[in-house]
matplotlib code that plots the C-alpha trace (Angstrom):
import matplotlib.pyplot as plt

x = [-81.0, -80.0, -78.2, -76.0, -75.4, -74.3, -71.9, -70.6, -71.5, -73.7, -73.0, -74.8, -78.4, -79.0, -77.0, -75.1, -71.2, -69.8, -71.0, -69.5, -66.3, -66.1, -67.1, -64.0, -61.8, -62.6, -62.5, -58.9, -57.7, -59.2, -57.6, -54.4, -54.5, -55.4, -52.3, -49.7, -50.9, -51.1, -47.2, -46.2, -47.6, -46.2, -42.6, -43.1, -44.4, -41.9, -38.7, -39.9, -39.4, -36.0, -35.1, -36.7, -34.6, -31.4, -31.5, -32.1, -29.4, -27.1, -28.6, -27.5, -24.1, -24.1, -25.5, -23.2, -20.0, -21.4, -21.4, -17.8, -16.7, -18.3, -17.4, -13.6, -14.7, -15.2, -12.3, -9.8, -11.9, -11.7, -7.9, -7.5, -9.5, -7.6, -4.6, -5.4, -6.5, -2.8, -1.3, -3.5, -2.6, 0.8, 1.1, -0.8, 1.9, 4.5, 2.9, 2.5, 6.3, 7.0, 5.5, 6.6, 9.8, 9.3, 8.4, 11.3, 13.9, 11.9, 12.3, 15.9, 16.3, 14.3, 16.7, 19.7, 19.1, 19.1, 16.0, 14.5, 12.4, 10.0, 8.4, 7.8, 11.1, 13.3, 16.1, 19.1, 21.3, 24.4, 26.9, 29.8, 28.7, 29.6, 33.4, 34.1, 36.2, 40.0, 38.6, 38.3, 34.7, 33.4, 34.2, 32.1, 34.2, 33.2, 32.9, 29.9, 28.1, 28.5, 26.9, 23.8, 23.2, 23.9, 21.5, 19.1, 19.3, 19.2, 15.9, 14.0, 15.1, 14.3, 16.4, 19.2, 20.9, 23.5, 24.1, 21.9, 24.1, 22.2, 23.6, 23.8, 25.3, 28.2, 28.4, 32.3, 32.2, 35.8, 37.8, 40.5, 42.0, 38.8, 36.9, 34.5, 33.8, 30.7, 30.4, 33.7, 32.2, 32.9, 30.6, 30.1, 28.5, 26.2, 25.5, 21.8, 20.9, 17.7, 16.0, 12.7, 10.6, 8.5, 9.0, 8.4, 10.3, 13.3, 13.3, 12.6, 15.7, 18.2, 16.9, 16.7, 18.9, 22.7, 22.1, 23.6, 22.6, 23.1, 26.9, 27.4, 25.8, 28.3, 31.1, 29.9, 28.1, 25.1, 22.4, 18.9, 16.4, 13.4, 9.7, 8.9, 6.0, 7.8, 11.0, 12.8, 15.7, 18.2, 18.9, 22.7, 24.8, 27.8, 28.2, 28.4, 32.3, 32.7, 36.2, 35.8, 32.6, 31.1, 27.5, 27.6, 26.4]
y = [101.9, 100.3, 97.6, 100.5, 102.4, 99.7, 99.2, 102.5, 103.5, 106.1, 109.9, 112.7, 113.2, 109.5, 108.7, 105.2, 106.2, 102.7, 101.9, 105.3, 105.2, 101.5, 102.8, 105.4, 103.3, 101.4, 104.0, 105.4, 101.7, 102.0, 105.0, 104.5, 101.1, 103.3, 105.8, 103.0, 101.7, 105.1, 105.6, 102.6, 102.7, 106.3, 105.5, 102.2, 104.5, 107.4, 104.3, 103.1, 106.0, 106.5, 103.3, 103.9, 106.8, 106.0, 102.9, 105.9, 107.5, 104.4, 103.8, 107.2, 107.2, 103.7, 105.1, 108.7, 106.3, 103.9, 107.3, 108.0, 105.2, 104.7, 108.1, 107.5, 104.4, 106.5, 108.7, 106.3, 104.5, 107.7, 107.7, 104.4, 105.5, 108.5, 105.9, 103.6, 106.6, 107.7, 104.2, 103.5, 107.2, 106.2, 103.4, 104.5, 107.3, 104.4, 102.4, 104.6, 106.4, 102.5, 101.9, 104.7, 104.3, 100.7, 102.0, 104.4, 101.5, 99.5, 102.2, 102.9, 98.9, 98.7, 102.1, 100.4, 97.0, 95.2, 93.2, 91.3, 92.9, 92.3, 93.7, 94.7, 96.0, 94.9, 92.5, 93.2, 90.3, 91.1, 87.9, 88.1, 88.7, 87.3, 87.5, 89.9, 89.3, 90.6, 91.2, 88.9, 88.0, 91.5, 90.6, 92.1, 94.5, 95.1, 99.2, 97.9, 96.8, 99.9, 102.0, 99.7, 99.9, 104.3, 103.9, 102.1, 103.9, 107.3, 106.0, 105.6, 102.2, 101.0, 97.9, 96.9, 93.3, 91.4, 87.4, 87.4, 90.2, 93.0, 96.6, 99.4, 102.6, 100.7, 97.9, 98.0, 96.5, 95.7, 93.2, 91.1, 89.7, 88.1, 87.9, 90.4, 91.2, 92.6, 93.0, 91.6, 88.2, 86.9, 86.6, 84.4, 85.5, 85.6, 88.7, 89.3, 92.9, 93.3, 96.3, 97.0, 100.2, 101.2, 98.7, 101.2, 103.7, 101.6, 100.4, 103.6, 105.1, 101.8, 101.7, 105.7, 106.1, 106.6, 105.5, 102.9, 99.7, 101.1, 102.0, 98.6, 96.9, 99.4, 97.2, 93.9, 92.9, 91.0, 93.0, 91.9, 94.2, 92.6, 93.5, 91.5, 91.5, 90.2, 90.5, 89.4, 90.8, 89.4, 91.2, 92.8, 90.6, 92.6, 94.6, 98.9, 100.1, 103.3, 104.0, 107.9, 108.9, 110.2, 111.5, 115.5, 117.6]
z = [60.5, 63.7, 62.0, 59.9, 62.6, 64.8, 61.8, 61.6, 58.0, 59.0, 58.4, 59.8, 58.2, 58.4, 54.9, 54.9, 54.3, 53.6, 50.0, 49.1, 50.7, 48.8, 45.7, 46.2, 46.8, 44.0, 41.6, 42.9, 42.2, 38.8, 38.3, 39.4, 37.2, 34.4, 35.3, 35.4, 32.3, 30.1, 31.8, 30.8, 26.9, 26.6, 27.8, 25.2, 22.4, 23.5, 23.3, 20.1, 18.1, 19.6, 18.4, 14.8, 14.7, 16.2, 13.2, 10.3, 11.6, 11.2, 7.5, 6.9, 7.8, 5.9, 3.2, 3.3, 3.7, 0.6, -1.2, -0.4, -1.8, -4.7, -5.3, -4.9, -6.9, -9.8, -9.5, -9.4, -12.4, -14.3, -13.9, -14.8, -18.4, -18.7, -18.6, -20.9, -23.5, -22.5, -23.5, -26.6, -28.1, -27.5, -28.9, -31.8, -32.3, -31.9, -34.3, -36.8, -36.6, -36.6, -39.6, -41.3, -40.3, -41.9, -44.9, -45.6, -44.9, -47.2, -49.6, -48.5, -49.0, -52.5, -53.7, -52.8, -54.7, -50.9, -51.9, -55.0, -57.5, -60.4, -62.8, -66.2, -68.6, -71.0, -71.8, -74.2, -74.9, -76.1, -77.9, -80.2, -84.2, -87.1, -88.1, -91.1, -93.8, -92.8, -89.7, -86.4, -84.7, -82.4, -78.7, -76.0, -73.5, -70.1, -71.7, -73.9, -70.7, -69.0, -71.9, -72.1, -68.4, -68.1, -71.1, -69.3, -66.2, -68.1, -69.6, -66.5, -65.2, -61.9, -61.5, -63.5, -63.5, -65.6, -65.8, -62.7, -60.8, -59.2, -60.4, -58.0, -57.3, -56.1, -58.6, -60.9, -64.3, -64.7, -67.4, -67.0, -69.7, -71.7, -68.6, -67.5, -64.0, -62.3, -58.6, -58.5, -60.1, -63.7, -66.2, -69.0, -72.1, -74.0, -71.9, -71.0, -69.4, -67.6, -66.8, -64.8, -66.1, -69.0, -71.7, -74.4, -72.6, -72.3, -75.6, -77.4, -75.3, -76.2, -80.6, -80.8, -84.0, -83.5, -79.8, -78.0, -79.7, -83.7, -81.9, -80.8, -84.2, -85.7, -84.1, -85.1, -81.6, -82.3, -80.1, -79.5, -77.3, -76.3, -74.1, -71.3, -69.4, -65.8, -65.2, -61.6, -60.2, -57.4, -54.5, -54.1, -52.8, -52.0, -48.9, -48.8, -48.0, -46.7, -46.0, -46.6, -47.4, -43.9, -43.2, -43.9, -40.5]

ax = plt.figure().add_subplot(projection="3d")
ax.plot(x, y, z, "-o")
ax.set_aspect("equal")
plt.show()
């Protein structure tokens, strides 16, 4: 007692005061230690979150502005579709107008004897006959031509041709002196007309009796009419002339 007095950690009542003033002062360090560190881990917690967070917030105005353009993307995708259905309908339409534009000049150039032909028909020959007693051999005139060929053409003919010349609407059988003329070129006979159409047709129409070919008989021409499975046709070889003839409004 002496000794603890003489040290001063004594209270009154005879109790030592020094162990428990240590053991205070201990236990505010500890607690104090214990504070700093629970402020420190809940500013660390409270910061982590606000990092967390502040990256979310950048993914989402990533992701919102990765939207945006995809989306514009799209649009101008779907405009460049809704061209290209634009273009291909278009040309589609072109194509077809072309190509039935193409076919009615075809036509327009197959009606007007502007391109070669073939097919099945008929062929007349047509040559001088045998002379007759007082009388002088028959001689072919450029006339007899021109009733074979209406005959033909009345008969269903699609193509008509002499000697190798094309005849169309324009064509002009014409004679001068013993020369015959078609398409303004002469002709030597014999004289062969072709025609492309029915061959029955055609020859039913040119041997009907007291048609064409029993009329030319008649005269003395020696006429033959013939089938033939293929026949080819020139094309025209003359040019159109209009120095009159206008289109009508």
């Amino acid at each position: 007692m002496r000794a603890l007095r003489a040290t001063g950690l004594v209270v009154a009542g005879g109790r030592p005061v020094g162990a428990l003033q240590a053991a205070a002062v201990v236990l505010l360090a500890l607690m104090g230690f214990l504070v700093v560190i629970q402020v420190r881990a809940t500013r660390h917690f409270r910061e982590q979150p606000e990092v967390r967070t502040r990256n979310l917030y950048a993914l989402a105005a990533m992701l919102r502005q990765e939207r945006e353009a995809r989306r514009q993307l799209e649009e101008q995708l779907a405009a460049l579709h809704a061209r290209v259905r634009e273009f291909e309908q278009a040309a589609a339409t072109g194509r077809t107008a072309l190509e039935s534009l193409r076919r009615q000049v075809e036509e327009y150039r197959l009606a007007l004897g502007l391109v070669p032909v073939e097919g099945p028909g008929v062929v007349v020959r047509l040559a001088e006959g045998p002379a007759r007693p007082g009388q002088g051999a028959s001689v072919v005139q450029y006339q007899d031509l021109v009733a074979v060929a209406n005959e033909l053409w009345a008969a269903g003919a699609e193509a008509v041709g002499v000697n190798g010349q094309r005849v169309v609407a324009t064509s002009g059988f014409s004679q001068v002196g013993g020369t015959i003329l078609v398409n303004l070129r002469r002709l030597q006979p014999p004289f062969v007309l072709e025609a492309i159409g029915d061959p029955a047709t055609l020859e039913g129409a040119l041997n009907i009796r007291g048609g064409v070919v029993e009329g030319l008989r008649g005269l003395g021409l020696d006429v033959r009419v013939e089938r033939r499975e293929r026949i080819r046709l020139p094309a025209f070889q003359g040019a159109f002339r209009f120095e009159h003839a206008r289109p009508a409004p």
